[in-house]
PDB file with SEQRES, HELIX, SHEET and CRYST1 records, atoms N, CA, C and O in Angstrom:
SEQRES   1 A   79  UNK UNK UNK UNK UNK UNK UNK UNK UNK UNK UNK UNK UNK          
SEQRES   2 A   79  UNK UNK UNK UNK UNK UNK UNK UNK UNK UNK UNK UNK UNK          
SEQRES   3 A   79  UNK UNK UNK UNK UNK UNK UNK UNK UNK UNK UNK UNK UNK          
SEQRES   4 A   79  UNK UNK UNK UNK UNK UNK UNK UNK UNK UNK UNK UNK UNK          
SEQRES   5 A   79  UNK UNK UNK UNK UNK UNK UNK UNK UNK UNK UNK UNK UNK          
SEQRES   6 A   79  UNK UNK UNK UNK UNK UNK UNK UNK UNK UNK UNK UNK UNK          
SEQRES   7 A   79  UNK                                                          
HELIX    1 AA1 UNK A    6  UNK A   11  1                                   6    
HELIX    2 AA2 UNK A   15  UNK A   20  1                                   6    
HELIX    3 AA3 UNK A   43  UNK A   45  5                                   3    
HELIX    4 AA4 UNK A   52  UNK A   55  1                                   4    
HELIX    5 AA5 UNK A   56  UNK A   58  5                                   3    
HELIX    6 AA6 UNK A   69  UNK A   76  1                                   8    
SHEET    1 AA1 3 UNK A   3  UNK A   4  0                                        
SHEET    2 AA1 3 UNK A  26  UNK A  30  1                                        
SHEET    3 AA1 3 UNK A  33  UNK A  38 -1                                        
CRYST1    1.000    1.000    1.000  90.00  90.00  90.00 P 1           1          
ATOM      1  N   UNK A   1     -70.661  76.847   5.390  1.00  0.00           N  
ATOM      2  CA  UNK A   1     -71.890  76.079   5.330  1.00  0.00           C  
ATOM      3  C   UNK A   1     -71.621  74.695   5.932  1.00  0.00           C  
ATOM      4  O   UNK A   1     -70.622  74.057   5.601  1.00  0.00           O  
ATOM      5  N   UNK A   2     -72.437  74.275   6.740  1.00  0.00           N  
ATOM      6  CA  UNK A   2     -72.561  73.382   7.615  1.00  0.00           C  
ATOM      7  C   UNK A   2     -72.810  71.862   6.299  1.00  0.00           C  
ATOM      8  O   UNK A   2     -73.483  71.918   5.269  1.00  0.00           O  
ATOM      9  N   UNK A   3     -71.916  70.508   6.889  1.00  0.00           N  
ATOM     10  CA  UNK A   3     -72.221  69.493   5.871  1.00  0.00           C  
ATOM     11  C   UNK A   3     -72.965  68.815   6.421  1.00  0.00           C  
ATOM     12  O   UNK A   3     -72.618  68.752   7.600  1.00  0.00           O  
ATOM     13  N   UNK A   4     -74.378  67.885   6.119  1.00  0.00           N  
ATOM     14  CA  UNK A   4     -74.298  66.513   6.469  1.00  0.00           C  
ATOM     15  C   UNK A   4     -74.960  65.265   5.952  1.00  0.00           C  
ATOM     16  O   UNK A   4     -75.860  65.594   5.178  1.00  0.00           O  
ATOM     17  N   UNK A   5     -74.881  64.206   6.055  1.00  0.00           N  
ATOM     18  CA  UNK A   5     -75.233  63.214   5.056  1.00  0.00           C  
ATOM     19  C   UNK A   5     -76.639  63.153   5.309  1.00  0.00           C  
ATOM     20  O   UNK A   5     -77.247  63.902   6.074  1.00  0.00           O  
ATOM     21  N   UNK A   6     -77.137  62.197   4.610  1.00  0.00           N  
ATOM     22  CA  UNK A   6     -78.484  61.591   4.479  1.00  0.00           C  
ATOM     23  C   UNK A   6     -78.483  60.644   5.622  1.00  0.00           C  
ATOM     24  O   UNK A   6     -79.245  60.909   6.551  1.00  0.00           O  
ATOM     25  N   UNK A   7     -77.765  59.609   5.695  1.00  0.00           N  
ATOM     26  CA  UNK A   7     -77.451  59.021   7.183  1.00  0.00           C  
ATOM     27  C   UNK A   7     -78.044  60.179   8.212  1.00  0.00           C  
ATOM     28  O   UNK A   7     -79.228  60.248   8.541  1.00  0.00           O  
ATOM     29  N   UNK A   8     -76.926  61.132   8.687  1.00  0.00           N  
ATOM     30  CA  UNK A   8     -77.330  61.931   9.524  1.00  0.00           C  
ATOM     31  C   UNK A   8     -78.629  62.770   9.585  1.00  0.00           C  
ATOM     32  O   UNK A   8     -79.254  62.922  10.634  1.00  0.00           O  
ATOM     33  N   UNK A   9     -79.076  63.417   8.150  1.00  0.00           N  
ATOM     34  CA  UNK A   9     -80.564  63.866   8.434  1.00  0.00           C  
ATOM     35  C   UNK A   9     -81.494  63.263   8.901  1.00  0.00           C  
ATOM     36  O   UNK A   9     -82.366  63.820   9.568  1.00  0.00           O  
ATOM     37  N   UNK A  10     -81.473  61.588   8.547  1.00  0.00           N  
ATOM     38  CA  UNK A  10     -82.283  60.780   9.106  1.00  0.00           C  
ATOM     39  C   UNK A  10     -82.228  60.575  11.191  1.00  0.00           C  
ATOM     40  O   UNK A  10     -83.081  60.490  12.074  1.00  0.00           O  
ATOM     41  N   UNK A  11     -80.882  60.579  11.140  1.00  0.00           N  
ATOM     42  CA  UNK A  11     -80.899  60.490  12.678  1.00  0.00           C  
ATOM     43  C   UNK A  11     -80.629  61.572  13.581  1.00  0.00           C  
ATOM     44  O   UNK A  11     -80.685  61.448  14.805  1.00  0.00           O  
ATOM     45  N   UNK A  12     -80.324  62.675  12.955  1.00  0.00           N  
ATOM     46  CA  UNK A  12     -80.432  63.829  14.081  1.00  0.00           C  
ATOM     47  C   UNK A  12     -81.324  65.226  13.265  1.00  0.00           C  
ATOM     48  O   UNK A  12     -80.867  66.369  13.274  1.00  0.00           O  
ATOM     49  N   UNK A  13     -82.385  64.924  12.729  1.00  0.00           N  
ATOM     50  CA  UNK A  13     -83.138  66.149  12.174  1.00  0.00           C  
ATOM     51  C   UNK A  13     -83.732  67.453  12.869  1.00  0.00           C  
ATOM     52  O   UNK A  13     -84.175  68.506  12.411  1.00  0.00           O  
ATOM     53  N   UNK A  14     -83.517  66.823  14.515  1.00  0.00           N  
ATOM     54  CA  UNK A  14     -83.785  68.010  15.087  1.00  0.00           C  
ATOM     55  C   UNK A  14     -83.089  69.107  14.985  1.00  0.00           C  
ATOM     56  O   UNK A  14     -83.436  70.259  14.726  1.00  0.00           O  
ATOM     57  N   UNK A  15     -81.561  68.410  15.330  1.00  0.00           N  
ATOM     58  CA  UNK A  15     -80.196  69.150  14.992  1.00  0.00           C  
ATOM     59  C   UNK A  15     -80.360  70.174  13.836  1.00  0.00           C  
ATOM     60  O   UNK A  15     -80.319  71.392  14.004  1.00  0.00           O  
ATOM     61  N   UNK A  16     -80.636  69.268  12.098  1.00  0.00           N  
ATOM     62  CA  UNK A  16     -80.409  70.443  11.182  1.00  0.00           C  
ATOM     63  C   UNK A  16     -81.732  71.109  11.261  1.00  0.00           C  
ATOM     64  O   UNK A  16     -81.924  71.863  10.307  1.00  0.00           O  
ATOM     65  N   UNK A  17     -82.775  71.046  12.188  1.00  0.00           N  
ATOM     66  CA  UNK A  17     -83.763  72.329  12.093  1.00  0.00           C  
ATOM     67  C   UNK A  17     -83.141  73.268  13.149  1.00  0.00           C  
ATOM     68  O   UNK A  17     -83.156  74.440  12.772  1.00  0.00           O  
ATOM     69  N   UNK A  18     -82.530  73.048  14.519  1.00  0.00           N  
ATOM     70  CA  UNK A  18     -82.323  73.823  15.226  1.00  0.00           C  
ATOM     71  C   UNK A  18     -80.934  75.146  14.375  1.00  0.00           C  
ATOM     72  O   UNK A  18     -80.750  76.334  14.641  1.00  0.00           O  
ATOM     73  N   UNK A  19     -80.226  74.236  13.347  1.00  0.00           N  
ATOM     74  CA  UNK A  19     -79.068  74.722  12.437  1.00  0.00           C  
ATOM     75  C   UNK A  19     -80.391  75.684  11.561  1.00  0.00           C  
ATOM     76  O   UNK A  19     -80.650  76.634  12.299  1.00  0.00           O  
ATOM     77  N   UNK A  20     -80.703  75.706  11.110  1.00  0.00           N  
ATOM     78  CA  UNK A  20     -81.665  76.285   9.980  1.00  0.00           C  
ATOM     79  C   UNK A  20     -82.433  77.632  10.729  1.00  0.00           C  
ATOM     80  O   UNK A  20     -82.578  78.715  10.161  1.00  0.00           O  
ATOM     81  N   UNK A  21     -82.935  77.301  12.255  1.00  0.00           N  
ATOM     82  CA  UNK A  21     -83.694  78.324  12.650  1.00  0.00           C  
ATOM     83  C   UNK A  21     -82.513  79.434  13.287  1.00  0.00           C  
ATOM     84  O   UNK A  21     -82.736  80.562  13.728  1.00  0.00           O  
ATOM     85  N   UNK A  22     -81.243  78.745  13.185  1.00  0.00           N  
ATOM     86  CA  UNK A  22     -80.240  79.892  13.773  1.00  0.00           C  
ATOM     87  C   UNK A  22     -79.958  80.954  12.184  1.00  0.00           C  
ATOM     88  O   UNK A  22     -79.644  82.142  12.262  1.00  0.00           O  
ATOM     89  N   UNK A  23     -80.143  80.247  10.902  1.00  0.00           N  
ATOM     90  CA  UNK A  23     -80.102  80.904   9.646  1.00  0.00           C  
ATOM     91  C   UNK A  23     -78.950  80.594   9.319  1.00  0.00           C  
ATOM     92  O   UNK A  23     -78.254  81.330   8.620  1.00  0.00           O  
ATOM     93  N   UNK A  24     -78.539  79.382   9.803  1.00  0.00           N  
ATOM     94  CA  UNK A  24     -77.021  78.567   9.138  1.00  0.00           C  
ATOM     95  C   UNK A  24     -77.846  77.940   7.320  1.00  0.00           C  
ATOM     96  O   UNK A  24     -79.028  77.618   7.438  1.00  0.00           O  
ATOM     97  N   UNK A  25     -77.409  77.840   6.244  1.00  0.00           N  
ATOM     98  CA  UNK A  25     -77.442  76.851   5.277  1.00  0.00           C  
ATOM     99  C   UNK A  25     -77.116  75.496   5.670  1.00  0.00           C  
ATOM    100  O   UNK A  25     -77.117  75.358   6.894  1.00  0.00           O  
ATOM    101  N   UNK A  26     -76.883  74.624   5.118  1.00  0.00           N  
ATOM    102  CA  UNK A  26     -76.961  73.349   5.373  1.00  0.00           C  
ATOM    103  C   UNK A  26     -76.746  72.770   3.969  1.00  0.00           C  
ATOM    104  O   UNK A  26     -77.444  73.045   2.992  1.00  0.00           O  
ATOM    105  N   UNK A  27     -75.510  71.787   3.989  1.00  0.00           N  
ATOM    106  CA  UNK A  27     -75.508  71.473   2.536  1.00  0.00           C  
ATOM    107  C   UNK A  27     -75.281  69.705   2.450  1.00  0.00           C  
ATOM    108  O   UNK A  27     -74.474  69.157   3.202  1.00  0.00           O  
ATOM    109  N   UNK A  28     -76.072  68.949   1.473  1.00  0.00           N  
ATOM    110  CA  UNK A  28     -77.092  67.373   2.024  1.00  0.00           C  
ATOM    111  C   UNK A  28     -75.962  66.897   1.294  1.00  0.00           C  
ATOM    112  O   UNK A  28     -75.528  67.610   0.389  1.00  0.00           O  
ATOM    113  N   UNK A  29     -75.282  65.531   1.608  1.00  0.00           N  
ATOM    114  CA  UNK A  29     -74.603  64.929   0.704  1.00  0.00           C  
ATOM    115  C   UNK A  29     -74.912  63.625   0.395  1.00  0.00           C  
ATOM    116  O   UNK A  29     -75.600  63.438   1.398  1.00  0.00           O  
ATOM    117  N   UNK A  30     -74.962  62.466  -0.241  1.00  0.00           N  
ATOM    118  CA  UNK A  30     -75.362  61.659  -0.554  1.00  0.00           C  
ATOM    119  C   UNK A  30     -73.835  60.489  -1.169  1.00  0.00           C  
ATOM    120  O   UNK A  30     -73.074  60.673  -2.119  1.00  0.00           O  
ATOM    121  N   UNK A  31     -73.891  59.045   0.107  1.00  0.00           N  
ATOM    122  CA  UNK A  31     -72.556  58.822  -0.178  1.00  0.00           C  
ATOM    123  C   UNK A  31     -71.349  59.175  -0.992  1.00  0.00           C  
ATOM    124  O   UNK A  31     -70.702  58.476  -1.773  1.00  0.00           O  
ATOM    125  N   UNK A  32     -71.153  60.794  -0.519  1.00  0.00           N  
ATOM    126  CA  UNK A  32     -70.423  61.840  -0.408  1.00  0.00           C  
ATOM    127  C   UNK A  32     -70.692  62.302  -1.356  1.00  0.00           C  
ATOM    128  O   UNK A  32     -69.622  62.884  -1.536  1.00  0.00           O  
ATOM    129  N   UNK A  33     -71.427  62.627  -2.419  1.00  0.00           N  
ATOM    130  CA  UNK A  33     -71.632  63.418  -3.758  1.00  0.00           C  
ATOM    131  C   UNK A  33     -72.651  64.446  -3.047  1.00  0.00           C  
ATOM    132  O   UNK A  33     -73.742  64.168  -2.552  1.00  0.00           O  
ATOM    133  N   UNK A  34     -72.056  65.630  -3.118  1.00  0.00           N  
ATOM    134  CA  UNK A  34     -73.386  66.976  -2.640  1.00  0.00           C  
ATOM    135  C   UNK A  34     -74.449  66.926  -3.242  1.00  0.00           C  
ATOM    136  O   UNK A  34     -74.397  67.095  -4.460  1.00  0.00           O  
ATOM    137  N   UNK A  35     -75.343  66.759  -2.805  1.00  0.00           N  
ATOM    138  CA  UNK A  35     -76.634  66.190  -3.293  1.00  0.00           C  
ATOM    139  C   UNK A  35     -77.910  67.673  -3.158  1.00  0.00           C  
ATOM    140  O   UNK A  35     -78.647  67.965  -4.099  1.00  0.00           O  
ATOM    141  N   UNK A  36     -77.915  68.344  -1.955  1.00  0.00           N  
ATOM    142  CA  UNK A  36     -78.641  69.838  -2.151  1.00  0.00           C  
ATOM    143  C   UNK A  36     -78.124  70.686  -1.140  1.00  0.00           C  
ATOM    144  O   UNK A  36     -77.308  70.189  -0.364  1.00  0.00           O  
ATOM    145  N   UNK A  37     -78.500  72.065  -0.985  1.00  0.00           N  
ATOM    146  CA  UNK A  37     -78.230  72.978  -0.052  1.00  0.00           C  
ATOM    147  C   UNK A  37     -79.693  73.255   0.451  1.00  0.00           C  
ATOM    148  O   UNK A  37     -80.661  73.303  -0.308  1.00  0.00           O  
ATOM    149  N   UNK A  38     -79.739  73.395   1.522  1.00  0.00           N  
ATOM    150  CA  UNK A  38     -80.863  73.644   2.810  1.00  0.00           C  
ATOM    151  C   UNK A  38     -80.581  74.719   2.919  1.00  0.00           C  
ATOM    152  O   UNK A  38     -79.525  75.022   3.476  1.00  0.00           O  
ATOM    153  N   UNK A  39     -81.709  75.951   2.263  1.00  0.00           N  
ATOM    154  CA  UNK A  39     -81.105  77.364   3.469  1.00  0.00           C  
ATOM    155  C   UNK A  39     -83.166  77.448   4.324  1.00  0.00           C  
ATOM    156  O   UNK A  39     -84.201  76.782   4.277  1.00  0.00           O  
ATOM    157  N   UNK A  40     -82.626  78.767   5.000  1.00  0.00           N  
ATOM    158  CA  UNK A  40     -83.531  79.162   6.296  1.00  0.00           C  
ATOM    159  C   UNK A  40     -84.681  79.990   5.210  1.00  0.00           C  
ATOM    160  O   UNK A  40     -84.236  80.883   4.489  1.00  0.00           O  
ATOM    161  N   UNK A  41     -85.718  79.738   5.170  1.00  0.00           N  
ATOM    162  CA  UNK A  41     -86.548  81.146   4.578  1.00  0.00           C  
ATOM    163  C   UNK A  41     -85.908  81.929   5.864  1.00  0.00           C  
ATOM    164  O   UNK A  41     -85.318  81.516   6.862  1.00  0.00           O  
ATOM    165  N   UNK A  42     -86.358  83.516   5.318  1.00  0.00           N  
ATOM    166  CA  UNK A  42     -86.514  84.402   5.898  1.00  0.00           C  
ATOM    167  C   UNK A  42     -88.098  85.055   6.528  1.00  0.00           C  
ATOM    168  O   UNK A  42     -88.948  85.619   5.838  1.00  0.00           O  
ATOM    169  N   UNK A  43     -88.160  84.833   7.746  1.00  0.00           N  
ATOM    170  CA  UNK A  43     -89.312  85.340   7.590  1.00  0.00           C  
ATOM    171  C   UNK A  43     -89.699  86.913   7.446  1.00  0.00           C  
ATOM    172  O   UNK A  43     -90.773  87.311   6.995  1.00  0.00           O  
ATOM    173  N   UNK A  44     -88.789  87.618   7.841  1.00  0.00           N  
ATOM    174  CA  UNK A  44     -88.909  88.978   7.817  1.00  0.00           C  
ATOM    175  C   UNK A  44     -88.635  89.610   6.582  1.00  0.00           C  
ATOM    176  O   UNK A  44     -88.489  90.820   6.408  1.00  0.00           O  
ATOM    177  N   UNK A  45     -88.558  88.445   5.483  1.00  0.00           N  
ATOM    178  CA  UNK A  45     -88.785  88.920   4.029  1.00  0.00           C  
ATOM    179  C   UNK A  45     -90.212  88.904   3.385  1.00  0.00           C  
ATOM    180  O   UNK A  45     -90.576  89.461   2.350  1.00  0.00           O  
ATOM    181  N   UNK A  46     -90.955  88.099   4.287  1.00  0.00           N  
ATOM    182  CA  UNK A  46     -91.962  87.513   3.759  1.00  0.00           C  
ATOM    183  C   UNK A  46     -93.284  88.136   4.761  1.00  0.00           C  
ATOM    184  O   UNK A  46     -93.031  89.005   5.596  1.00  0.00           O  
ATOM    185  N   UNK A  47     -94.011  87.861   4.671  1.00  0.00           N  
ATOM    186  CA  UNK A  47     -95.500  89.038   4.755  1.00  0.00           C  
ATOM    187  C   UNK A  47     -95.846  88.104   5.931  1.00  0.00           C  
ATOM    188  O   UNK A  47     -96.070  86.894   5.965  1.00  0.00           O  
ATOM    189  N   UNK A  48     -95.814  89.202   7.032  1.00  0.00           N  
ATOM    190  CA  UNK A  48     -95.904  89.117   8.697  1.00  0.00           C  
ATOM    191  C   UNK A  48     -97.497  89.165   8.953  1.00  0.00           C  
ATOM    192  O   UNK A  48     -98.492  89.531   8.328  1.00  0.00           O  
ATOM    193  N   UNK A  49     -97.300  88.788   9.788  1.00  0.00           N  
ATOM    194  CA  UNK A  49     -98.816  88.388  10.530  1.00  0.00           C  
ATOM    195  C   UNK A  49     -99.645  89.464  10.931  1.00  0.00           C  
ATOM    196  O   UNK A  49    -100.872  89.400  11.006  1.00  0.00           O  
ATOM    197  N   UNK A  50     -99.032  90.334  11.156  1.00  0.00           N  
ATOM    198  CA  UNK A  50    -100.328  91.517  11.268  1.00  0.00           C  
ATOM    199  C   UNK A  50    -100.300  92.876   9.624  1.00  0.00           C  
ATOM    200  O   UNK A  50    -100.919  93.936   9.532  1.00  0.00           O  
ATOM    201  N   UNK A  51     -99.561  92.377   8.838  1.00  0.00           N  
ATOM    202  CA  UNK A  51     -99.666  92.585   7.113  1.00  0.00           C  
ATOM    203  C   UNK A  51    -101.379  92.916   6.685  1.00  0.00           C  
ATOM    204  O   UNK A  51    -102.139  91.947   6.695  1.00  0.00           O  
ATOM    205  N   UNK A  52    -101.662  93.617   6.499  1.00  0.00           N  
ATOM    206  CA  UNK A  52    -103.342  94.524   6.178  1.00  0.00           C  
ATOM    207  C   UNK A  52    -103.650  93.231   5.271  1.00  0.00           C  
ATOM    208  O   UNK A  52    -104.713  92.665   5.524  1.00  0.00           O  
ATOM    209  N   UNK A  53    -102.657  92.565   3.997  1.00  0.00           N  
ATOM    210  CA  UNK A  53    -103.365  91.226   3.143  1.00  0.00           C  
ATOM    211  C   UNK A  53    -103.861  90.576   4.194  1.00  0.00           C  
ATOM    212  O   UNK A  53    -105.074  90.688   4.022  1.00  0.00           O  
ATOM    213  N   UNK A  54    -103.675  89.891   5.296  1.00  0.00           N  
ATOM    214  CA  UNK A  54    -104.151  88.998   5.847  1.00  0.00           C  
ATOM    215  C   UNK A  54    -105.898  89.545   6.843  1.00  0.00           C  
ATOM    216  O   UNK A  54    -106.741  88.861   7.423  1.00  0.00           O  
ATOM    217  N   UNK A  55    -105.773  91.064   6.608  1.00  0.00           N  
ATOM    218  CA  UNK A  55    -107.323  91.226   7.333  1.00  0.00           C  
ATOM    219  C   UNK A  55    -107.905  91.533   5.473  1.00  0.00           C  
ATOM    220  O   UNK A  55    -109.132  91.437   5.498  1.00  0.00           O  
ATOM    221  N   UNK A  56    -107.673  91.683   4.766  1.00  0.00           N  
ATOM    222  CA  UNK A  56    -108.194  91.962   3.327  1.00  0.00           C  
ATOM    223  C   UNK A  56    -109.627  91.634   3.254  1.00  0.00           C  
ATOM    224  O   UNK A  56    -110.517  92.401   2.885  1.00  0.00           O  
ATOM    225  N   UNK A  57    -109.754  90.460   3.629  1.00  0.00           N  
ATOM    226  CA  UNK A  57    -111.337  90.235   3.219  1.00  0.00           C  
ATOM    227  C   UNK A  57    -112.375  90.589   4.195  1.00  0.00           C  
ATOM    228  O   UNK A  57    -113.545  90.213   4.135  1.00  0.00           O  
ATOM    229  N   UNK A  58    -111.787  91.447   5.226  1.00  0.00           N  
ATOM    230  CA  UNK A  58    -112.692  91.678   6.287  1.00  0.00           C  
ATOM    231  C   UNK A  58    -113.492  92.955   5.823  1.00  0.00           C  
ATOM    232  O   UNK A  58    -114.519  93.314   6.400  1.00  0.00           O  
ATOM    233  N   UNK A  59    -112.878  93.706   4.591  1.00  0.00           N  
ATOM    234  CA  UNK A  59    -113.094  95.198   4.019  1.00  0.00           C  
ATOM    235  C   UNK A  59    -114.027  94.662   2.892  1.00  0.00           C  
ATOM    236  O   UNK A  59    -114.794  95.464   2.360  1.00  0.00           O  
ATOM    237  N   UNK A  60    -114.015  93.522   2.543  1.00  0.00           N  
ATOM    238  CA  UNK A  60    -115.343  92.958   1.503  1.00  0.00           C  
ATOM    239  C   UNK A  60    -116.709  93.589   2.071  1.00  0.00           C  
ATOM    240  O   UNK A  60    -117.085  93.899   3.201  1.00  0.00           O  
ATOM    241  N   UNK A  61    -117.342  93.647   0.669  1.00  0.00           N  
ATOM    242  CA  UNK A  61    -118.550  93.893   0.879  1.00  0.00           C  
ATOM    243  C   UNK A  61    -119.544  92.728   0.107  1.00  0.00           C  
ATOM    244  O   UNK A  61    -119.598  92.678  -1.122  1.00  0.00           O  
ATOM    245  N   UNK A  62    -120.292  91.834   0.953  1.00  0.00           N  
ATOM    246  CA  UNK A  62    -120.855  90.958   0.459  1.00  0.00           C  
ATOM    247  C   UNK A  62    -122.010  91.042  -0.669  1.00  0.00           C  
ATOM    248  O   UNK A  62    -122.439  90.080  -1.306  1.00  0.00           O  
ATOM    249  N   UNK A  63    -122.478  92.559  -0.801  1.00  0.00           N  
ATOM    250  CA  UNK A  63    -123.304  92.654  -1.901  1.00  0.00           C  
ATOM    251  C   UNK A  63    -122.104  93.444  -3.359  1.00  0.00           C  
ATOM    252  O   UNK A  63    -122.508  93.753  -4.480  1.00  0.00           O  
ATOM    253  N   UNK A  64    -121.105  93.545  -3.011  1.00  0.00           N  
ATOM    254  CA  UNK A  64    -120.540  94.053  -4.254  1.00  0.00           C  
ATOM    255  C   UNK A  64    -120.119  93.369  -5.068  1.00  0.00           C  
ATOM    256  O   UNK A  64    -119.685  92.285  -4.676  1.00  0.00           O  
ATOM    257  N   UNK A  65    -120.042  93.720  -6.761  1.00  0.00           N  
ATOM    258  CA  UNK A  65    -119.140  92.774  -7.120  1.00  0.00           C  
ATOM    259  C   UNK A  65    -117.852  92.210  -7.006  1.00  0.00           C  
ATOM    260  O   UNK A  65    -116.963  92.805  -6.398  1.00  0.00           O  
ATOM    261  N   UNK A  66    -117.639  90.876  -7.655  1.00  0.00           N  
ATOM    262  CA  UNK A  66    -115.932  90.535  -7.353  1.00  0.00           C  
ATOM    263  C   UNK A  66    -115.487  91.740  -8.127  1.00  0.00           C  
ATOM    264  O   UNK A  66    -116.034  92.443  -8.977  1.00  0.00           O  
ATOM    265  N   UNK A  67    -113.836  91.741  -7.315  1.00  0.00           N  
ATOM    266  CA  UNK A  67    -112.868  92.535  -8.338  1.00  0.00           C  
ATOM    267  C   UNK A  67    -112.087  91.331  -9.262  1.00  0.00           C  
ATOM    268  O   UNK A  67    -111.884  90.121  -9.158  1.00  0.00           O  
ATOM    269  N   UNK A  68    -111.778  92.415 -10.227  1.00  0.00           N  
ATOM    270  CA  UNK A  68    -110.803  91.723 -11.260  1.00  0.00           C  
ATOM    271  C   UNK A  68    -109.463  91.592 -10.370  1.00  0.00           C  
ATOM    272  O   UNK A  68    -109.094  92.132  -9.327  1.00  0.00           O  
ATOM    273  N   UNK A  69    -109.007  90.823 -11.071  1.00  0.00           N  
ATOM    274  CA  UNK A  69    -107.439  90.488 -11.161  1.00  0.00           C  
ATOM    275  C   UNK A  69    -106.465  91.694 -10.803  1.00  0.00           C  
ATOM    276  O   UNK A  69    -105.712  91.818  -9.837  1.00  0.00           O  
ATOM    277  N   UNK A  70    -106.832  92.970 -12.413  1.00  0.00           N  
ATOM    278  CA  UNK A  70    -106.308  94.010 -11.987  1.00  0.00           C  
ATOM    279  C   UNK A  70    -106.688  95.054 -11.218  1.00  0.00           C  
ATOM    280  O   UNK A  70    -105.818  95.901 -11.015  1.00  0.00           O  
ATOM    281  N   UNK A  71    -107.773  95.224 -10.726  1.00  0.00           N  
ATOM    282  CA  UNK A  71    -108.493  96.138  -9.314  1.00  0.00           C  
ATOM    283  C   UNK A  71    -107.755  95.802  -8.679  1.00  0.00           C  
ATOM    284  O   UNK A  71    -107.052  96.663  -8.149  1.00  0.00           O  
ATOM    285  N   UNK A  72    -107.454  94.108  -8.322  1.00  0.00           N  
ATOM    286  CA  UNK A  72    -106.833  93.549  -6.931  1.00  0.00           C  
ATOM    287  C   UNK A  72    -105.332  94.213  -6.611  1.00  0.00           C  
ATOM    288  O   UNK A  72    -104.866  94.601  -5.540  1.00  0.00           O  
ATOM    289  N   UNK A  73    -104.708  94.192  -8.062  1.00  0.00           N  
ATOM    290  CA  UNK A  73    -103.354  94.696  -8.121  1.00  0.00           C  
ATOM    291  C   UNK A  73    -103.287  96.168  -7.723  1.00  0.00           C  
ATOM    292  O   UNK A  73    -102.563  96.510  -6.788  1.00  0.00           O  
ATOM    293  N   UNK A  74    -103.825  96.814  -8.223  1.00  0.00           N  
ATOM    294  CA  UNK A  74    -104.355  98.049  -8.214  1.00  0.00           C  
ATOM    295  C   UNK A  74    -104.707  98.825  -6.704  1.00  0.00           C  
ATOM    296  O   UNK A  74    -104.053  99.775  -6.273  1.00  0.00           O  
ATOM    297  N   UNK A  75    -105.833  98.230  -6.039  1.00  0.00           N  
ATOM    298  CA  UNK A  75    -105.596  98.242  -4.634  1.00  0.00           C  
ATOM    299  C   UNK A  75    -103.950  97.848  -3.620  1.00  0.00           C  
ATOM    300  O   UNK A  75    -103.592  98.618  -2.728  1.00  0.00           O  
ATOM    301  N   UNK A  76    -103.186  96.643  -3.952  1.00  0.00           N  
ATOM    302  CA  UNK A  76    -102.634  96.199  -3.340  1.00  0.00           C  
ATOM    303  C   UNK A  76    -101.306  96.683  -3.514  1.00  0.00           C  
ATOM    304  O   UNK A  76    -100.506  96.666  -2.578  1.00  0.00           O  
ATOM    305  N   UNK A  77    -100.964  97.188  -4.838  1.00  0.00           N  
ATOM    306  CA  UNK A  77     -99.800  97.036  -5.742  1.00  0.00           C  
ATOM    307  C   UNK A  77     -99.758  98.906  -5.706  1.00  0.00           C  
ATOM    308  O   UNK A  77     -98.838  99.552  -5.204  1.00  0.00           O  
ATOM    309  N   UNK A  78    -100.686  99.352  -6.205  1.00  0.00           N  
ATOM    310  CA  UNK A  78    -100.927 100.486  -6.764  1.00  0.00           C  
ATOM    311  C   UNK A  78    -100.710 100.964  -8.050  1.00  0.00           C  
ATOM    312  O   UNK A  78    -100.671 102.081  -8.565  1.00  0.00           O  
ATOM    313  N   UNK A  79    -100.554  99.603  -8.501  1.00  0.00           N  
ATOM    314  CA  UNK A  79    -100.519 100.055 -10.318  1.00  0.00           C  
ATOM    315  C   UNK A  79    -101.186 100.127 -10.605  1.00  0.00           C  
ATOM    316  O   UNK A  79    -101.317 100.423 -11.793  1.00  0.00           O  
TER     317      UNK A  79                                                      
END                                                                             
């Protein structure tokens, strides 16, 4: 895991985003006491852009009622 100070985040932040989008961690120190770890989300963990949730409300029907909470799950989840 890659180190660098608060000094440095301030003056080269492009740097630790270009470090982050390669999916390096990054760990912050603060006149030298480790202060946090920076990691990368993942995006290919997380719900992609053509994901059916994101057209969801296009399948609404404007005269029906809302669903509950658990319909929603139910549709989405299948519990």
């Amino acid at each position: 895991m890659k180190t660098i100070s608060t000094s440095q985040l301030r003056s080269r932040t492009r740097a630790l985003v270009r470090t982050l989008e390669k999916g390096a961690a990054v760990s912050l120190t603060y006149r030298g006491y480790k202060l946090a770890n920076i990691w990368p989300l993942k995006s290919k963990s997380g719900v992609g852009a053509d994901d059916p949730l994101y057209r969801f409300h296009r399948l609404a029907d404007k005269a029906a009622e809302p669903l509950t909470d658990r319909q929603i799950d139910r549709l989405v989840y299948g519990a």
